[in-house]
C-alpha positions in Angstrom: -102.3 26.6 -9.4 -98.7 25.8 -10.6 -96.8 24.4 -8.2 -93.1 26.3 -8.1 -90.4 25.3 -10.5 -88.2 22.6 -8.8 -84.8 24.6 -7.9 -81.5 22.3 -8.9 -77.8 22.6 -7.5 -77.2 24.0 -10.9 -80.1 26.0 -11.4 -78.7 27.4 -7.8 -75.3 28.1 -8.7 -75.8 29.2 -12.6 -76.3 33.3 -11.5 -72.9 33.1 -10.0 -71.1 31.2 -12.7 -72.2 33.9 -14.7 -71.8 36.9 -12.2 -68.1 35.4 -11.6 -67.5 34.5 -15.9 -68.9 38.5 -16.5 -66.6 39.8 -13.8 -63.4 38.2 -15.1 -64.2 39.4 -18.8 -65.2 42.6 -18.0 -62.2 42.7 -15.3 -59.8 41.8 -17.8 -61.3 44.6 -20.1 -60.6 47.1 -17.1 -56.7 46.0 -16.7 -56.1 46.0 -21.1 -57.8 49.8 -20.7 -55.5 50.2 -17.7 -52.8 49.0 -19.1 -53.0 52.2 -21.5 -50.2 53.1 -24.1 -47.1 53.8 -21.4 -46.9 50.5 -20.7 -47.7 48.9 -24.2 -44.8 51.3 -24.7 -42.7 49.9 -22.2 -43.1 46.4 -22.9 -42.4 47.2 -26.7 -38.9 48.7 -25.5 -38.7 45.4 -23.3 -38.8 43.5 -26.4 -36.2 45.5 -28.0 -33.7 45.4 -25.6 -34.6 41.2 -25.3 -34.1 40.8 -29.0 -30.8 42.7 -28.9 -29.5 40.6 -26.2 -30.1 37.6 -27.8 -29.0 39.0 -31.0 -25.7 39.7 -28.7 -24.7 36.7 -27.2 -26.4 34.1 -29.1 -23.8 33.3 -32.2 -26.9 31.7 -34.0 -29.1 34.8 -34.1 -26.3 37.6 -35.3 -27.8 37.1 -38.8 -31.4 36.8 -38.4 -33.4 39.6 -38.2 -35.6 40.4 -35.5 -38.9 39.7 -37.1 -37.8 36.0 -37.3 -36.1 35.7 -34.0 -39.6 36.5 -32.5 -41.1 34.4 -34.0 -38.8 31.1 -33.5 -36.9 31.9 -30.5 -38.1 30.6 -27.7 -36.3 32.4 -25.0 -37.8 35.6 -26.6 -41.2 34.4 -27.0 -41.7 33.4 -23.2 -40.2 36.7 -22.1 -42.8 38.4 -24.2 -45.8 36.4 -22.5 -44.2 37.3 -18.9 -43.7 40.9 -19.3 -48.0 40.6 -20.8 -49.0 38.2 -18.1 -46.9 40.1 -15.6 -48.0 43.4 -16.2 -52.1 41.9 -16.0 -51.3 40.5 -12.7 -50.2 43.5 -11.4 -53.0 45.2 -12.6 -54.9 42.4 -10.2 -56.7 40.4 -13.3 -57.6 36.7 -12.7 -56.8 33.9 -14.1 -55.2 35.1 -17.6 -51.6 36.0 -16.4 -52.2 31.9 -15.3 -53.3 31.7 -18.2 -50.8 33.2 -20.6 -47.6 31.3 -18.7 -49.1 28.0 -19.1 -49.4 28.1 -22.8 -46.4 29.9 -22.7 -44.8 26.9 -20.8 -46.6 24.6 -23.6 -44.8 26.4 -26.3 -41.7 27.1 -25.2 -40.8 24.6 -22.3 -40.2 27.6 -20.4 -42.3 27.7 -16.9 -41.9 31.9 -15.6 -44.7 32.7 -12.6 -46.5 35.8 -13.7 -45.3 37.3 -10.5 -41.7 36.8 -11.0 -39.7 40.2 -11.2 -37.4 40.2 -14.4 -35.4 42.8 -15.6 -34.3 44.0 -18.8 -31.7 42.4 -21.4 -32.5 38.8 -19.7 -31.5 35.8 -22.6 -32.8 32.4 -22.0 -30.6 30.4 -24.5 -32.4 27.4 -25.5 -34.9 27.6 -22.5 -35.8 23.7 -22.6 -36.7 22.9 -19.0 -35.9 26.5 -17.5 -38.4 27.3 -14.7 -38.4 30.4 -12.7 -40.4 30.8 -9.4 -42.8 32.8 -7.9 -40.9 34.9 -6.0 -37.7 34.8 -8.2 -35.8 38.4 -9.0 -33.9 38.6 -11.8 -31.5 41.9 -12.5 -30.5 43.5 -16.1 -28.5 41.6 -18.3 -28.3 38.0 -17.0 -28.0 34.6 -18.8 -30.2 31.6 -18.5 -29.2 28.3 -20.4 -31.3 25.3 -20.7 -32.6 23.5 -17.5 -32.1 26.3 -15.2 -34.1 26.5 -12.5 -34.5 29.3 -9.8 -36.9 27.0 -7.1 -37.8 27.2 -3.5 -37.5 25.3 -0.7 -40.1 24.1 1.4 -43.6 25.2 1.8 -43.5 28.6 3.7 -45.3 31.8 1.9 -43.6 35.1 1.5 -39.9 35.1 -0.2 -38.6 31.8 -1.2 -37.0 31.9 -4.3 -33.5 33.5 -5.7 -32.8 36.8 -6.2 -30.0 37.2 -9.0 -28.6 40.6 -9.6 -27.6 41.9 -13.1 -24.9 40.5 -15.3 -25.3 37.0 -13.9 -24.5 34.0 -16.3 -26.0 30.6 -14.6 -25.1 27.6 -17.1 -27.0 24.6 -17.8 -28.9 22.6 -15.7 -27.7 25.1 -12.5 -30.2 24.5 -9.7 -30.7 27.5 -7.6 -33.1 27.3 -4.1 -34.2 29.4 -1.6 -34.4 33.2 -1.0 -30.8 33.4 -1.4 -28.9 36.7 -3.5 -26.5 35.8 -6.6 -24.2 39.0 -6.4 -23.6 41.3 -9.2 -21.2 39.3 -12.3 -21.5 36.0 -10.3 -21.1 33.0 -12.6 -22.5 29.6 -11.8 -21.1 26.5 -13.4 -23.3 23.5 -15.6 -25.1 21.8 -13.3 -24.2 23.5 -10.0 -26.7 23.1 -7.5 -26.9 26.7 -5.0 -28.5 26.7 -1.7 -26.5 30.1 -0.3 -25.9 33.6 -1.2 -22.7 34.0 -4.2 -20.6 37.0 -3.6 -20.2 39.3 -6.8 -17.4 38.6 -9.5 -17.6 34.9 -8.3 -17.5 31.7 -9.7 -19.8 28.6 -8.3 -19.2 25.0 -8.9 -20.2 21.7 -8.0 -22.6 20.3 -5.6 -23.3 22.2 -3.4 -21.6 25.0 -5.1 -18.4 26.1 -3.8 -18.2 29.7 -4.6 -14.4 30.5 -5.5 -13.4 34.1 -6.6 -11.6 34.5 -10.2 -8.8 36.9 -10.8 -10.7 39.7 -8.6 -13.5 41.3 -10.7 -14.1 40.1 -14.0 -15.1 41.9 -17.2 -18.7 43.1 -17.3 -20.9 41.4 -19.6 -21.7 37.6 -20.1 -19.0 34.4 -19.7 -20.0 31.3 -21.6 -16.5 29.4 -20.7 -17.5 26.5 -19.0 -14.6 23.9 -19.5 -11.7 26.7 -17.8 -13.4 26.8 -14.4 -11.4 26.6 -11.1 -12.3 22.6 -9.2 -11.9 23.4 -5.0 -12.3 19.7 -4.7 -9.0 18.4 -6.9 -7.1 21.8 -5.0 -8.4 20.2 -1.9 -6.8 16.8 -3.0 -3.3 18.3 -4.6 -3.0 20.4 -1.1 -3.4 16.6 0.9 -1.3 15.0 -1.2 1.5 18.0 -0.9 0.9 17.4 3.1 1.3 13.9 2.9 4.5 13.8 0.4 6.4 16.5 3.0 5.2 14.1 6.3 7.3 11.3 4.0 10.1 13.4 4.0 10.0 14.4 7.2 9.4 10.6 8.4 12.3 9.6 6.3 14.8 12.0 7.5 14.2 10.8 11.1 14.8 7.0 10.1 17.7 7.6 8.3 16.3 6.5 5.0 15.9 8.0 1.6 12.6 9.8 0.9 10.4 8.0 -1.3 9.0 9.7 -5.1 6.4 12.2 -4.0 2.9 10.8 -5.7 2.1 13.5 -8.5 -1.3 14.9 -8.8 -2.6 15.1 -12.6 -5.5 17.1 -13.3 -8.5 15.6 -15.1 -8.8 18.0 -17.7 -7.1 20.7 -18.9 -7.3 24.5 -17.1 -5.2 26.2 -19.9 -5.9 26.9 -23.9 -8.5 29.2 -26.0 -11.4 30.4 -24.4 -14.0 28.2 -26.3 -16.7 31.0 -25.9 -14.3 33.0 -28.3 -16.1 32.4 -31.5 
């Protein structure tokens, strides 16, 4: 008599792995049937509307066609792999939405979670470093530049990452955390870091961002001016040092004496001249 074949840990575990392997193929099989021809539609309209908006604001692409800007423009390209890997993980397929946005990420330098909500007509100039969270919304028609991040804060489950509503241009290296709300046409300055909610038709600088409003409501569509941007910090110094010259005068009209020159505030750059996003 034989005695009974020795049983291993792998020998154990080998019928899952390969109940668990056959699942995730044939599952992913189920959600490319589900998927079906509405939303290979959808997404193909997706694409359009992506390659027009970069086509749009994107001086660089107004004379490539859109064959080519598909194929080397990397902003494009990682929207493409989101809306696919997006679109599986709603349809509840493992691993491949994971899948899809890491090699995504390894192409592009562009980190989106496959459960992040985007809407259509986003532009990701550039995209180097640009990393959008888990949780993140993002509205029609809004501008990412490079090293843009849309994070969360702490280590809490649920909602924890920005929600940015349409026609929202966020410049370089802009840092923005929590579940807070960017309001319709907000614009937040290069390297602005965001930790509250931005009224509509606003402008954020600085760290942490001061939100100041610009000429009431501004112009739909994109702003790429970065350089003509109000500063609340040198207002907040000219406004002290306007205090401090009339307390000199006043001081000095009490003693008797003549009132000294009243120290002038000079700005650090310039807040007039052309519009360097004019061409």
């Amino acid at each position: 008599m034989r005695p009974p074949p020795r049983t291993t840990a792998r020998s154990a575990i080998q019928p899952f792995i390969s109940r668990r392997a056959f699942g995730a193929v044939a599952g992913a099989r189920y959600a490319f049937f589900m998927l079906g021809i509405g939303t290979v539609a959808r997404m193909a309209k997706e694409l359009r509307r992506d390659v027009a908006a970069a086509r749009d604001r994107d001086p660089a692409a107004r004379a490539v066609g859109p064959v080519e800007l598909v194929a080397t423009w990397p902003g494009i390209q990682a929207l493409l792999a989101h809306r696919v890997a997006h679109a599986l993980q709603a349809a509840d397929v493992a691993l491949i939405p994971r899948a899809i946005a890491l090699v995504s990420r390894g192409f592009t330098g562009i980190e989106i979670h496959p459960a992040a909500k985007i809407g259509k007509g986003l532009f990701i100039d550039h995209g180097s470093g640009v990393v959008i969270g888990e949780t993140a919304e993002i509205g029609d028609d809004v501008t990412l530049y490079q090293g843009v991040t849309l994070g969360g804060t702490g280590f809490a489950t649920g909602k924890r990452h920005p929600t940015v509503q349409d026609n929202v241009t966020i410049g370089s290296g802009a840092k923005l955390l929590g579940p807070i709300t960017i309001g319709h046409g907000a614009k937040i300055g290069a390297n602005s870091v965001v930790i509250t909610d931005v009224p509509p038709n606003s402008t954020v600088v600085g760290n942490p961002g001061h939100p100041v409003r610009v000429d009431g409501r501004r112009p739909e569509g994109p702003d790429a001016d970065w350089i003509h941007l109000p500063d609340p910090i040198a207002e907040a110094i000219q406004g002290l040092a306007s205090r401090i010259g009339a307390l000199e005068r006043a001081v000095a009209e009490l003693s008797g004496e003549d009132a000294g020159p009243v120290a002038e505030v000079r700005p650090l750059r310039t807040v007039k001249g052309p519009n360097p996003a004019g061409g």
